[in-house]
C-alpha positions, 0 to 999 in steps of 0.5 A: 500500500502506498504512503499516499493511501495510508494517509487517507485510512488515517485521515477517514479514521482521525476525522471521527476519534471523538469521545462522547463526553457525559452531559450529567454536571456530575462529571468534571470536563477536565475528566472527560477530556483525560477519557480520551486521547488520539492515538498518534498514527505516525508512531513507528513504536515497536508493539501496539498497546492494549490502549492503542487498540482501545483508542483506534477502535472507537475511533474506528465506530464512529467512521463505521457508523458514518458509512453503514446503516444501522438497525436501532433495536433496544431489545436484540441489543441487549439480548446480544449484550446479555450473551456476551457477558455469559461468554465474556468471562470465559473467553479471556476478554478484558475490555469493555464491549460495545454492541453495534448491530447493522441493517444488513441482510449479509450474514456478518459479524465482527469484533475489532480491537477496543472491544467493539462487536459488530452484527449484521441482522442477516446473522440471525436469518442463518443462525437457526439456534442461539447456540450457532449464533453463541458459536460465532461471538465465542469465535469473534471474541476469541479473536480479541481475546488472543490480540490477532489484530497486534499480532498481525503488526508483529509480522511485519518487519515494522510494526506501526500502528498505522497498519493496523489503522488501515486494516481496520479501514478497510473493513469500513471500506468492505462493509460500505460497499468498498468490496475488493478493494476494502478487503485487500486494504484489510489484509494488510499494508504491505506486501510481504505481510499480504503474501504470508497472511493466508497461512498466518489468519488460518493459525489464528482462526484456529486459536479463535475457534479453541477459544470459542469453544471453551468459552460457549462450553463453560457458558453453557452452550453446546460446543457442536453448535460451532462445526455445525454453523462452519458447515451452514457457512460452507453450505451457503459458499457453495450455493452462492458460487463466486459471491460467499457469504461475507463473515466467510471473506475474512473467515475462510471454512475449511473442511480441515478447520472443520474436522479440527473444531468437530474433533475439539467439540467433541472432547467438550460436554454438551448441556441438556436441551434448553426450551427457551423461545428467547432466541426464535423471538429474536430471530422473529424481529430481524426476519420481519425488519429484513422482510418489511414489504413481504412480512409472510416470508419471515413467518416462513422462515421463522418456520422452516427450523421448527421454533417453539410456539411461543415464538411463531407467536411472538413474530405473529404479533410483530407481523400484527403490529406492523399491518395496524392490529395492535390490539391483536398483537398488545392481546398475543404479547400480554398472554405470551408474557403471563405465560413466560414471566420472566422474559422482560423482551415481551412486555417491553414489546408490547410497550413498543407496540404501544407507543407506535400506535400512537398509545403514549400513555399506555406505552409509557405505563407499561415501561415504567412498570416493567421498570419498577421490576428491573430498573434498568432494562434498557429497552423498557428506559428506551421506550418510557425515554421516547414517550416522555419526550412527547408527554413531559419533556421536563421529566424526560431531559432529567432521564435521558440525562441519566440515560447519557452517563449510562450508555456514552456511545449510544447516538441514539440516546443523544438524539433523543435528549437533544429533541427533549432539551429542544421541547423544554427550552433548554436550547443550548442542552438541545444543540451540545446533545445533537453534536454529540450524536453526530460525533457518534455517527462520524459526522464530525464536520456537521458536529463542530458546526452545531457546537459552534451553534450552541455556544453562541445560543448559551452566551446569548442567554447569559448562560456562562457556566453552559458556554463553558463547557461547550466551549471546551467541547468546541475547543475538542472537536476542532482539535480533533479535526486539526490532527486530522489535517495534519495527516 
């Protein structure tokens, strides 16, 4: 790779490196600027640090988040949280994880260095069982948990963070329709590192896959699930011809990697049979959002692995909801959710079922009564956060204020504090909250013009305590993009 295209990876990563600062007056600036720091792309350091790795794979977020599509789902969110921290604690990771989920039919999933998972909707389409999807999170986290990305750095003769910058682009590049030459730029910055790095990744592929394994069995998943979803995988490649399923691009199946694992798999204890419809219901909600024109065809599918009842149920409601039945879909989720008490994903639907038919108080009742049982279910605060903002925009800056120290990486939880502060007059709140969404998402250029806008709104209402903290923000944002030109 020429020196000319490392430094427009750099530039495409630098652009976006901006921590999201917590907007509660309980956390200091000064804090909040300590919290993060750009990694200097020009070092020529001899190893990249686990704060490296932490620093570029945020930064790396806010660039992904710029060039893909992303599917905004509070309950499979946190569904696919809870999984990983059963896995977590077996795999070997010590980093803190940040779960993005992608509207993509494509079957992927990623983990990048600095604890960032990434999953494509259409991983849930194939997946037939949670414990293949837990095989493919086993698998991913144990890429982070051996280091594969630094490791890689060592076998080039030197080792700079830069090329791990440029790998990490190029899959920005791949997911955003970059194709070949986002995967190339992936493998590797340099040629002698592209030449070995076939023999190498599968190497690494197979500590990922020892690691996956151990952790899914100590967990609690059956490690049979993992040869099992190599062979789906190796099923579809063989059906799709020249365009292979993209998780296998940077993941290649091979018959002997499969017999490794199913040798490995085979030495490990499975658990009994779990009859549990969480996942089926899951994989109900990205069939119907991937087949929103066609809402029979994820009935179909949903049907084809045999799910529990419960969940054919579950997606009729989703498919009720979508085609204006909601008291059909709130009656089937209020019977599913007396008949299985302790999954919080159902009266959270319905909650949300509630809130898209217009029913705000309804809706509202229902969050803040499945939170005065769990008070801190994310997709219960989501759903009391929105319809707040509609019924008492005073009572929903003051939860969304708290919302924001608890999810900092959230775009999302922003944007709905930026539309509550908006409502109650707190215009200078309102456009800080909003540039920090759009840091989130990548979109640094616009969020230093909507800072600048808030400082100017905050001096203007003699507001000098405000103006202050947006000032410092502003002074970070601008620094940001000034050690991006100067790449």
């Amino acid at each position: 790779m020429t020196n000319q295209r490392l430094t427009s990876f750099k530039r495409q990563l630098l652009a976006v490196s901006l921590l999201s600062a917590g907007l509660a007056g309980s956390i200091p600036l000064a804090q909040a600027q300590q919290g993060y720091q750009l990694p200097d792309l020009g070092s020529t350091s001899a190893a990249v640090t686990t704060n490296d790795e932490y620093r570029l794979g945020r930064a790396w977020l806010r660039q992904f988040r710029a060039q893909t599509d992303p599917w905004q789902d509070p309950i499979t969110q946190t569904y696919v949280r809870s999984m990983l921290a059963k896995l977590v604690p077996y795999s070997g990771v010590n980093e803190r994880l940040v779960v993005t989920l992608i509207d993509s039919r494509l079957l992927n999933a990623f983990a990048v260095p600095g604890g960032v998972v990434g999953v494509n909707a259409g991983l849930f389409t194939t997946a037939p069982n949670e414990d293949e999807f837990a095989s493919v999170l086993a698998h991913e986290l144990g890429h982070l948990a051996q280091r594969h990305y630094a490791r890689r750095m060592e076998r080039v003769e030197e080792t700079q963070l830069p090329t791990m910058a440029a790998m990490l682009a190029g899959m920005i590049f791949a997911a955003g329709g970059g194709g070949g030459a986002g995967i190339a730029a992936m493998m590797g910055s340099q040629a002698a590192f592209i030449q070995d790095q076939l023999a190498y990744s599968r190497r690494f592929e197979q500590e990922a896959d020892r690691v996956g394994l151990s952790a899914m069995s100590k967990a609690g998943y059956d490690p049979q699930a993992m040869p099992e979803m190599f062979r789906t995988l190796q099923k579809l490649a063989a059906l799709q011809g020249g365009n292979p399923p993209e998780f296998l691009l940077t993941h290649p199946v091979t018959e002997s990697r499969i017999s490794d694992t199913q040798a490995r798999a085979d030495q490990l204890p499975s658990p009994p049979h779990r009859d549990d419809p969480t996942y089926a219901m899951i994989r109900g909600r990205a069939l119907v959002m991937l087949n929103q024109d066609n809402p029979s065809q994820a009935m179909t599918t949903l049907e084809q692995d045999d799910p529990p009842q419960a969940a054919v149920r579950y997606l009729q409601a989703l498919i009720d909801a979508r085609q204006s039945r909601p008291d059909a879909a709130l009656k089937t989720l209020d019977e599913l959710a007396e008949a299985y008490p302790d999954l919080s994903m159902i009266p959270a639907t319905a909650a949300e079922v509630a809130y898209d038919a217009g029913r705000r108080q309804d809706a509202l009742t229902r969050a803040q009564h499945l939170l005065r049982l769990s008070p801190r279910y994310y997709p219960a605060q989501w759903v009391q956060a929105e319809a707040l903002v509609q019924t008492s925009p005073a009572q929903a800056f003051d939860v969304l204020r708290d919302m924001s120290e608890q999810y900092p990486e959230d775009p999302g939880v922003f944007g709905l504090l930026s539309e509550a502060a908006g409502r109650t007059g707190r215009d200078a709140w309102g456009q800080l909250a909003r540039a920090e969404q759009l840091q989130l998402e990548g979109r640094i250029d616009t969020a230093i013009r909507q800072i600048d806008s808030a400082e100017k709104v905050a001096k203007q209402n003699g507001d000098y305590a405000m103006a202050s903290r947006i000032e410092q923000r502003h002074k970070d944002f601008l620094g940001y993009r000034e050690t991006m030109r100067n790449f």
